[in-house]
Steps between C-alpha positions, in 0.01 A plus 500: 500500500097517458373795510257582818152583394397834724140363470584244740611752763334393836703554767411413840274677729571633804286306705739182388814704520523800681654799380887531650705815553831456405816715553591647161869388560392154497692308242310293279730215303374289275769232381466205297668130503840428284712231540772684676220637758293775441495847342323780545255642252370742698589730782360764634323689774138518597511907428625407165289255385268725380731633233636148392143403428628442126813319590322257729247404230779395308695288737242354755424167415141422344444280823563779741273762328226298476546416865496908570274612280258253384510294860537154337778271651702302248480121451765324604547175339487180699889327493566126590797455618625109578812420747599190692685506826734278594716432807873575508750298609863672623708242427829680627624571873539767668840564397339480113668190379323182374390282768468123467346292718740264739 
């Protein structure tokens, strides 16, 4: 992982994000992608966040602290995807054999 420059530390003012209170026992998960679903990397509450400060540097994504600290959304890269459609034709019955016509 890069490492995040702290010169580029600019986070948001509060005139463009006000400042929320938040219960300390809100839980804060952070969980990332695998093939089987996801897994967490993180978890913890809002009073303890302060104290993981060093843990969350290590497993936040690059993306997410620059979002946080450095307000700068990532780029998301611009996917083409092709597909046809096509109309189906049930050729069984109701009863789910082959039906031919008489």
């Amino acid at each position: 992982m890069a490492a995040f420059q702290l010169q580029n530390v600019h986070p948001p003012s509060t005139s463009e994000v006000p400042a929320l209170e938040h219960p300390s026992e809100t839980e804060i998960v952070l969980a990332e992608e695998t093939p089987s679903g996801f897994k967490n990397i993180y978890r913890g509450t809002v009073g303890s966040a302060e104290h993981d400060l060093a843990l969350l540097e290590n497993v936040m994504p690059l993306w997410l602290m620059q979002y946080v600290l450095s307000n700068k959304t990532p780029t998301v890269p611009n996917i083409k995807i092709s597909f046809g459609v096509a109309l189906w034709v049930d050729k069984t019955d109701s009863t789910g054999s082959s039906s031919s016509p008489s």
